[in-house]
C-alpha positions in Angstrom: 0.0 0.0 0.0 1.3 3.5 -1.0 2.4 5.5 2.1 0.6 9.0 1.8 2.0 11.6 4.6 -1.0 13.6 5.9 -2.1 15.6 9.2 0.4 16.7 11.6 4.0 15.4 11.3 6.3 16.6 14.3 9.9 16.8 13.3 11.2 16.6 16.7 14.0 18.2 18.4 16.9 16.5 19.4 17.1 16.9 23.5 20.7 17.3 25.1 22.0 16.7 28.4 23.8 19.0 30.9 27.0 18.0 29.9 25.8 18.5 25.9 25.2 14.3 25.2 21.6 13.2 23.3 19.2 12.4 25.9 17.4 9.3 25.0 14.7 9.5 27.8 13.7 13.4 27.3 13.1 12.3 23.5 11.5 9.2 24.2 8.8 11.4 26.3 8.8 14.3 24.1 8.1 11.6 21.0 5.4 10.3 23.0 3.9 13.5 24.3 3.3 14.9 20.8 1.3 12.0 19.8 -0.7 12.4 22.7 -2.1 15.3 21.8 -2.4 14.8 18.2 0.5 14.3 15.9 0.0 11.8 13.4 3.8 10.8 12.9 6.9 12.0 13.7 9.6 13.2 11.6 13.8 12.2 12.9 16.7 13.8 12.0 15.4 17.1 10.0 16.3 20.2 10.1 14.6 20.5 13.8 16.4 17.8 15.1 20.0 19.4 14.6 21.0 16.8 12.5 24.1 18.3 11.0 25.7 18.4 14.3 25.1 14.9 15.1 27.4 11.7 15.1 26.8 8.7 13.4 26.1 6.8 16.3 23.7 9.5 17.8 21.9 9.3 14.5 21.5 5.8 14.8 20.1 6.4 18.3 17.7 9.3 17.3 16.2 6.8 14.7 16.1 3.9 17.3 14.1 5.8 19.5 11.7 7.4 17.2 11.4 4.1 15.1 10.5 1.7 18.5 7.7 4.7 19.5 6.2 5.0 16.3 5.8 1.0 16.5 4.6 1.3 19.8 1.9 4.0 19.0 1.1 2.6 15.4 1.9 6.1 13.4 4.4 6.1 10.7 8.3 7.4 10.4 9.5 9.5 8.0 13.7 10.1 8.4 16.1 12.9 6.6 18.4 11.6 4.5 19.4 14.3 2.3 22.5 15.3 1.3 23.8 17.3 -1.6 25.6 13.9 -3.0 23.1 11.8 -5.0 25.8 8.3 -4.2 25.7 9.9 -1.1 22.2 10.5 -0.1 21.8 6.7 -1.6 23.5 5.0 0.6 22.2 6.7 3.2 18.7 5.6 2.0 20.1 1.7 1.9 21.4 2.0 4.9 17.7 3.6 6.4 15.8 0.9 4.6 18.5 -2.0 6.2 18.0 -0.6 9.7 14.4 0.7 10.6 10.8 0.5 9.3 10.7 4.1 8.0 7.4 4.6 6.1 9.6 7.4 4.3 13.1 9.3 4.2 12.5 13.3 4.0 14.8 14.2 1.1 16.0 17.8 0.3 16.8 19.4 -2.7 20.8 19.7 -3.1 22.9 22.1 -1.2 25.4 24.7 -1.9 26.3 22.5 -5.6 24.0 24.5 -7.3 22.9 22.2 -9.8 20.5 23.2 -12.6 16.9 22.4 -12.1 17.1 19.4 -14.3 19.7 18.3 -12.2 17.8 18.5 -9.4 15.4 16.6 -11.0 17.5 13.7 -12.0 18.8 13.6 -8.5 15.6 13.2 -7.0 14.6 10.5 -10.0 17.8 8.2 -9.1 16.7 8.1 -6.0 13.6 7.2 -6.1 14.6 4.6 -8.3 16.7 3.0 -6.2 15.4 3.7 -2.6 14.0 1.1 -0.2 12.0 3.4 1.2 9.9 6.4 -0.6 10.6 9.4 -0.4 9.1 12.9 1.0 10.8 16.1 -0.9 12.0 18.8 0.9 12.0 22.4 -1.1 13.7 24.9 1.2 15.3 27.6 -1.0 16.2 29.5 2.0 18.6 26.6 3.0 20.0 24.9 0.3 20.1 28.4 -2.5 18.3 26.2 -5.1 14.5 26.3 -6.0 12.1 24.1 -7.7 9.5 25.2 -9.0 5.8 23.9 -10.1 6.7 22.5 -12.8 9.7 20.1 -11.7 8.0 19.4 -8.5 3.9 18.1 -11.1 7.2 16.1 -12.7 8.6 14.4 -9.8 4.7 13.6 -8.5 4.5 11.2 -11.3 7.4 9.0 -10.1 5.0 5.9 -8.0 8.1 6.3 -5.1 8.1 10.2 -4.8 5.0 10.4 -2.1 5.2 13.8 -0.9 6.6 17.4 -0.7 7.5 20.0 2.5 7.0 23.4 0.9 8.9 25.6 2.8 9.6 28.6 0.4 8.5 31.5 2.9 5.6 32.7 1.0 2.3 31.4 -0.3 3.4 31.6 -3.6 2.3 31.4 -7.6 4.3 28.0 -7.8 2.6 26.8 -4.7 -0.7 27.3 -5.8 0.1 25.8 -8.9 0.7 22.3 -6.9 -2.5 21.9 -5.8 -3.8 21.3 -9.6 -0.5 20.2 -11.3 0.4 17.1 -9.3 -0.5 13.9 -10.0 -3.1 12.6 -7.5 -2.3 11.0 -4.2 0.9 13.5 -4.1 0.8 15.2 -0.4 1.5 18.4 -0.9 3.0 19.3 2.8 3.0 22.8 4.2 6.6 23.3 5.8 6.5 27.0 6.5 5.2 27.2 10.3 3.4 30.9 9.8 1.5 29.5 6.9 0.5 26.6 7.8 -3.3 27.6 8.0 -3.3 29.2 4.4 -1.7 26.3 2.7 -4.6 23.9 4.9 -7.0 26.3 3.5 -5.9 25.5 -0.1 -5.5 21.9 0.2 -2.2 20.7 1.9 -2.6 17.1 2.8 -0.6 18.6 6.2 2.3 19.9 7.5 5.3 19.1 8.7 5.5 21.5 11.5 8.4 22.3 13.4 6.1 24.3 16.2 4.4 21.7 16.4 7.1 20.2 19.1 5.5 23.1 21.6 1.5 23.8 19.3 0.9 20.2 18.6 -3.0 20.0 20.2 -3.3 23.4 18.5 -2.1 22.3 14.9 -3.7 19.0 15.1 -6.7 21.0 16.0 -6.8 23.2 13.1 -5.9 20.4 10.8 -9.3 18.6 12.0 -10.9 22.1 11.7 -9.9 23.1 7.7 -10.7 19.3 7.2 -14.5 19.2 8.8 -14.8 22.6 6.3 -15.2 25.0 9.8 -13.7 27.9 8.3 -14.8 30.5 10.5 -12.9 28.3 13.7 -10.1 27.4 11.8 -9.5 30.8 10.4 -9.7 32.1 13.9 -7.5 29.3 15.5 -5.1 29.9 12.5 -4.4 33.8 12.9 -3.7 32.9 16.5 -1.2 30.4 15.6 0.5 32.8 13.8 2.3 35.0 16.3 3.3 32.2 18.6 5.0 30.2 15.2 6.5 33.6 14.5 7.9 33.9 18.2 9.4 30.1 18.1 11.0 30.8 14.7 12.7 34.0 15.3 15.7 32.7 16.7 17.9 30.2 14.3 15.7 26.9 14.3 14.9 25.0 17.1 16.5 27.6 19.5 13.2 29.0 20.4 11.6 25.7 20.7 14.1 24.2 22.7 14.2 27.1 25.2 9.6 27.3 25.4 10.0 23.0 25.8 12.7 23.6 28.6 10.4 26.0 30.1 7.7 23.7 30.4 9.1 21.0 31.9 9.5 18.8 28.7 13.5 18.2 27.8 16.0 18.9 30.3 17.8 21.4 29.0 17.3 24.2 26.5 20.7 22.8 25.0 21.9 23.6 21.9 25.3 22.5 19.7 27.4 25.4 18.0 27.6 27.2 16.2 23.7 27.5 17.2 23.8 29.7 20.2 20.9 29.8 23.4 18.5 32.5 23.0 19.1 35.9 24.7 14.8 36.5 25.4 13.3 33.3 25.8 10.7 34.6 28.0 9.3 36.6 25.6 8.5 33.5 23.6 7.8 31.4 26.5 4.7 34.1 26.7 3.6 34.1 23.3 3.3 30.1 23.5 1.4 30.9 26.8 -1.4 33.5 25.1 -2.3 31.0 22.7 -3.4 28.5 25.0 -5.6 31.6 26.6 -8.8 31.6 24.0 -10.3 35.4 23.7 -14.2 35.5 24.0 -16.4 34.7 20.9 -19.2 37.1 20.5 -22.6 35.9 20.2 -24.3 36.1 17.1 -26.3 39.7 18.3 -23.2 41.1 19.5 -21.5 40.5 16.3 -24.3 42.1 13.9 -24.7 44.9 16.1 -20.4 45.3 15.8 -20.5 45.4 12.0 -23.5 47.9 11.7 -21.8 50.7 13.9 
């Protein structure tokens, strides 16, 4: 059966000890806690996850852990595997296929190389080829200085092993609107931008892959539900008041801000951080934008709101 990512996919932090070492049990708890209150699978090693600064073995333990709670809890896996060398990124793949049950690997478009778009395309088509697993695209122009637009991306869709995309191009864009007609149909078109989540729910997105969603995850997975039951009116309001906590937790250099509002509450047991990330300087500030969310203002009644408009 074809794996097709939808709903709220947490790409989780990677927790640290006091003495900077991965702390298994924080993200054991925090992998569990998310799916508690609503995520539908988790996402390990992405961008979230600090995954460049990682060792091999730590990696490997990441995966583990997310891998035996995802079995435990019945929701899938998806891993980053992406590199900016297609032999490389491949054997990565083989060896993520060898080791776990991975429903997918999260795949992003080549780094710093600067390949031509057609490159990029071939890249992504060799892979799928030859994966074990299929594979979720990742098109983060902010990252990696290479786009892809509509038309490569309604390309790629065809291919029976390319599943899904994160969309994380910082706007709601002509080319993103264009995915929601030009791909081929089961393709889940994934929003990956945390501010926009709501519009790109509004237009279609099978999801998001959400990296607020470490802290908002009863709060995303609620207005997922809500764009999906067509209540626009609730998830337009619960949207707009997603959008200045997502805007606080992404300020600071990704997952800075996150770590330092899960510390705060008592979820991981440290704000930890490798370099050359560094701790944020305010994390109150964010800590209380987090907090006002879960404060819901009053709804007028119907009365109230008739006699509003007409003065």
């Amino acid at each position: 059966m074809t794996f097709h990512p939808s709903g709220i996919l947490v790409p989780l932090v990677t927790p640290f000890t006091a003495t900077g070492d991965l702390s298994g049990t924080d993200l054991e708890r925090l992998a569990h806690t998310v799916i508690d209150d609503g995520a539908a699978g988790l996402v390990a090693l992405g961008t979230t996850a600090e995954a460049a600064t990682l060792t091999a073995q730590e990696r490997r333990d990441v995966v583990r852990v997310c891998a035996a709670v995802c079995r435990d809890r019945g929701v899938p896996l998806i891993v980053g595997a992406g590199t900016n060398d297609t032999a490389g990124t491949g054997r990565a793949l083989d060896d993520l296929g060898a080791d776990t049950d991975a429903a997918a690997a999260l795949v992003v478009v080549p780094y710093y190389t600067r390949p031509s778009e057609a490159g990029v395309v071939a890249h992504f088509e060799y892979l799928a080829d030859h994966s074990p697993v299929p594979l979720v695209l990742y098109n983060v122009p902010d990252r990696t200085g290479q786009r892809l637009g509509w038309e490569a991306i309604a390309r790629l869709s065809e291919h029976p092993r390319i599943v899904g995309l994160k969309q994380a191009v910082g706007a709601v864009d002509p080319d993103t609107a264009r995915l929601f007609t030009e791909c081929a149909d089961g393709f889940s078109v994934l929003a990956g931008e945390d501010t926009l989540i709501s519009p790109l729910l509004a237009m279609g997105a099978a999801g998001a892959v959400a990296a607020t969603a470490n802290v908002c995850t009863a709060e995303l997975a609620e207005l997922f539900g809500l764009w999906r039951a067509g209540q626009v009116e609730q998830a337009r309001e619960l949207g707009n008041r997603l959008a200045g906590p997502a805007s606080a937790l992404m300020g600071p250099p990704n997952p800075v801000g996150i770590k330092a509002v899960l510390h705060a509450h008592g979820r991981i047991s440290t704000p930890n951080v490798r370099l050359p990330l560094l701790p944020v300087d305010d994390g109150e500030s964010i800590v209380a934008a987090v907090d006002r969310l879960r404060v819901r203002p009053a709804r007028r009644d119907s009365e109230e709101t008739v006699r509003y408009l007409s003065e």
